[in-house]
VOPAGU-2260 file (C-alpha; in pm, 1 decimal, decimal comma):
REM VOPAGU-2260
SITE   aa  ch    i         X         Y         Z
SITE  UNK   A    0       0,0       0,0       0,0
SITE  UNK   A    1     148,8     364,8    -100,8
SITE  UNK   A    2     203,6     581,9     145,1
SITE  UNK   A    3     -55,4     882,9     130,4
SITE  UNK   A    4     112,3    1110,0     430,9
SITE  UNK   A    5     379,1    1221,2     223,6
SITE  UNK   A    6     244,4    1523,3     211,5
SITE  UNK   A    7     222,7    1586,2     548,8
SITE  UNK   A    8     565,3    1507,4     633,8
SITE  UNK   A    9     714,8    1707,5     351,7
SITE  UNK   A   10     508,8    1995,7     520,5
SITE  UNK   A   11     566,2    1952,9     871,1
SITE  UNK   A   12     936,7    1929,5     743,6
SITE  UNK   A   13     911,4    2260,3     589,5
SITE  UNK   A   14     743,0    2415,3     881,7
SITE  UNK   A   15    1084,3    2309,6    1097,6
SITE  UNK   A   16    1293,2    2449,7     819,9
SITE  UNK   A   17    1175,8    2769,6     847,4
SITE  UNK   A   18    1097,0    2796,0    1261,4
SITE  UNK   A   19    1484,7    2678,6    1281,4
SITE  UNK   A   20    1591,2    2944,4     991,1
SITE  UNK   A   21    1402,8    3233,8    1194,6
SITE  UNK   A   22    1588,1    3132,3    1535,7
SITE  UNK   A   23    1918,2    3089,5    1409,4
SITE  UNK   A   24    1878,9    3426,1    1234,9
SITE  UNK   A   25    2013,2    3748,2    1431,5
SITE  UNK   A   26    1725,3    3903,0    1621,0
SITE  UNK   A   27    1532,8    4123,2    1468,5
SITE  UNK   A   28    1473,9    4424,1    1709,4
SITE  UNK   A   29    1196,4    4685,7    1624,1
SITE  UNK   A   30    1264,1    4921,0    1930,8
SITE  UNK   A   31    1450,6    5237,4    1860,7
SITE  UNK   A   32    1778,4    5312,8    1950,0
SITE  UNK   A   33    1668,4    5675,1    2114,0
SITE  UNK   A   34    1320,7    5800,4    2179,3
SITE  UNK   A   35    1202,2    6097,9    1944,5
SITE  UNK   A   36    1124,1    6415,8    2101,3
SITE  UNK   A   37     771,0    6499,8    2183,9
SITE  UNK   A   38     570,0    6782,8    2260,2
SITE  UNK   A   39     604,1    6758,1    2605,0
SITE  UNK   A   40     978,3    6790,4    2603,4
SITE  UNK   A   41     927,5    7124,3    2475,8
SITE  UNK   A   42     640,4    7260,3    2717,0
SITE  UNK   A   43     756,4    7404,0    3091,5
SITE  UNK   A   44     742,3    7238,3    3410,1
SITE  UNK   A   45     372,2    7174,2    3519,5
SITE  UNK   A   46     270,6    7323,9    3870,2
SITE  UNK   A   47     261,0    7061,3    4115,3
SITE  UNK   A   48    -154,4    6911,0    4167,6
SITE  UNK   A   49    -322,0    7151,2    4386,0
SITE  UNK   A   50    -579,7    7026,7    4618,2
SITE  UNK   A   51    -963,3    7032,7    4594,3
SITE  UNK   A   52    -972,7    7315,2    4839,5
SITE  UNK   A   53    -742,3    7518,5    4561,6
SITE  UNK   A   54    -878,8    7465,6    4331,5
SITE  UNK   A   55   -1217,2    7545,1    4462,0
SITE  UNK   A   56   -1023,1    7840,2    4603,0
SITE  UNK   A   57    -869,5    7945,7    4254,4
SITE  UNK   A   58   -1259,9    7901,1    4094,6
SITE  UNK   A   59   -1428,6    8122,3    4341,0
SITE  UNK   A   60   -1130,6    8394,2    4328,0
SITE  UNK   A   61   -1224,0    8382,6    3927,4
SITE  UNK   A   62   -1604,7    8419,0    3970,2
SITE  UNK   A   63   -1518,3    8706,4    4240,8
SITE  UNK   A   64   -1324,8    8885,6    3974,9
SITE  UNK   A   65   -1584,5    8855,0    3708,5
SITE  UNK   A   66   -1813,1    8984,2    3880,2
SITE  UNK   A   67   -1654,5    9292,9    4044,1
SITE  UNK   A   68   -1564,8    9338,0    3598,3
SITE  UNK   A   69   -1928,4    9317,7    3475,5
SITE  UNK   A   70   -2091,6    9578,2    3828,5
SITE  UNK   A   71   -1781,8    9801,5    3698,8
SITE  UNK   A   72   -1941,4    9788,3    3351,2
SITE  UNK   A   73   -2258,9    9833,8    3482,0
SITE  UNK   A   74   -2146,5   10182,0    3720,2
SITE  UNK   A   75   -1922,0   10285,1    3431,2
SITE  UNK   A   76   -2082,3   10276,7    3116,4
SITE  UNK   A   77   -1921,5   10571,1    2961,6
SITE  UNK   A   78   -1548,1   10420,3    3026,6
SITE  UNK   A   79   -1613,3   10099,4    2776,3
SITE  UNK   A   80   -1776,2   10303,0    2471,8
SITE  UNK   A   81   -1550,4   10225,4    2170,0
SITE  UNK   A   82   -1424,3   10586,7    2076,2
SITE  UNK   A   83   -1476,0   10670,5    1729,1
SITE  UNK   A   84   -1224,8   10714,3    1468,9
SITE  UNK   A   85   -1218,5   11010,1    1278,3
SITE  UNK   A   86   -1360,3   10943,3     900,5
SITE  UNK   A   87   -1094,4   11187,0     777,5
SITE  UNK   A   88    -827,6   10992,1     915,4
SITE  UNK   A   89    -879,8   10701,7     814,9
SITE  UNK   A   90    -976,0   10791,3     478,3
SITE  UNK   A   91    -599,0   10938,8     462,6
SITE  UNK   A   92    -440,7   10616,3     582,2
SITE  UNK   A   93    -683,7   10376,5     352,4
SITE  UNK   A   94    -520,7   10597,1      39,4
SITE  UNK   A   95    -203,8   10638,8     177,9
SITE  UNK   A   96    -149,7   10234,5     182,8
SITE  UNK   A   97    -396,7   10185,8    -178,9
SITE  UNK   A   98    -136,2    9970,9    -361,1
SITE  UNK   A   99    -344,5   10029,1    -688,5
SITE  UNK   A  100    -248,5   10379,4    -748,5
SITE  UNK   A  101     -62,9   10483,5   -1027,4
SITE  UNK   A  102     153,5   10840,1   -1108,2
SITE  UNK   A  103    -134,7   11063,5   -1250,3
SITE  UNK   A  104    -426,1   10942,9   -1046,8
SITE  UNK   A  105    -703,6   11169,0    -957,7
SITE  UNK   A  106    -824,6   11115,2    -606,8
SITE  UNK   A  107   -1137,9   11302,6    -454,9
SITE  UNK   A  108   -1150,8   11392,1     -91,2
SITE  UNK   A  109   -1315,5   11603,6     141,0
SITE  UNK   A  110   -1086,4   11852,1      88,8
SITE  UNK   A  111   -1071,7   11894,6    -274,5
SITE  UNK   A  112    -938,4   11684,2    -547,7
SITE  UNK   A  113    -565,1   11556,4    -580,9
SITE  UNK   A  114    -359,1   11441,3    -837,7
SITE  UNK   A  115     -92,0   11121,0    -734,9
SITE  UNK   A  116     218,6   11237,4    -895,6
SITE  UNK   A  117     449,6   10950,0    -634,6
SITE  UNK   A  118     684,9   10673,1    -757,6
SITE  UNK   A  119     568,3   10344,5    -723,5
SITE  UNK   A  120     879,8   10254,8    -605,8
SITE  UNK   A  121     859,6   10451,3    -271,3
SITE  UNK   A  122     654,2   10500,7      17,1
SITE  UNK   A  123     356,4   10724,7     -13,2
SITE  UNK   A  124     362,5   11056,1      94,5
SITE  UNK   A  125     110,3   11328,6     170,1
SITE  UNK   A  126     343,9   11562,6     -79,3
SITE  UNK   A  127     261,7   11302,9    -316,5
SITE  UNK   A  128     -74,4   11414,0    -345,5
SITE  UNK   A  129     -87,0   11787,3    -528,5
SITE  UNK   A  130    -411,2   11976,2    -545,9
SITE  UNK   A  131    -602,9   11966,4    -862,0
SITE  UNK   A  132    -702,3   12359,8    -978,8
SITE  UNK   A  133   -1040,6   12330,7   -1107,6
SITE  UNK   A  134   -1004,7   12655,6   -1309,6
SITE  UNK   A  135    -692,5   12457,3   -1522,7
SITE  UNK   A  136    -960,7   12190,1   -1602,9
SITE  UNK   A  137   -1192,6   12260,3   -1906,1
């Protein structure tokens, strides 16, 4: 009668081959030599844990505080209006820092109409800015 477990030996054979391969092999090691740096290596020392108590204590100081803020707000109106910025002003600055301007402009303000006559290649100026004469313009 043939022998029909061939195939079992042949792979329990194998199987040995390759457990003995993998243990006589150097190790293979998957740690790393140094740690990487992480975030906390690069934030400060933490306070040491504070109690309950303190931190109770640090909770009710903050509430304290935010109230004694919103009754000053209350009392006080008139010290937390925003105060507002002159139109004139800012109208200067917002065409003292337009980028699009060009040498021969004509800009219209308040005070009368200008021509550009600056360099591109400097910093704006009020001088930049000479007065139109209507009387020239027909």
């Amino acid at each position: 009668m043939p022998d029909d477990g061939w195939w079992v030996r042949a792979v329990v054979i194998t199987v040995a081959g390759a457990l003995g391969l993998a243990v006589a092999g150097p190790p293979l090691c998957l740690a790393q030599s140094e740690p990487e740096p992480s975030l906390n290596d690069h934030l400060p020392p933490s306070e040491p844990e504070v109690s309950r108590d303190e931190w109770r204590q640090r909770i009710e100081d903050a509430r304290r505080r935010a109230t004694e803020a919103s009754r000053e707000r209350r009392e006080h109106p008139e010290l937390y209006k925003p105060i507002p910025e002159d139109p004139d002003l800012v109208a200067t600055e917002r065409l003292l820092r337009d980028d699009s301007l060009q040498r021969g402009d004509i800009v219209t303000t308040k005070k009368g109409m200008f021509v550009y006559q600056g360099r591109s290649d400097q910093q704006r100026r009020d001088q930049d800015f000479v007065p139109v004469n209507p009387k020239s313009v027909r």
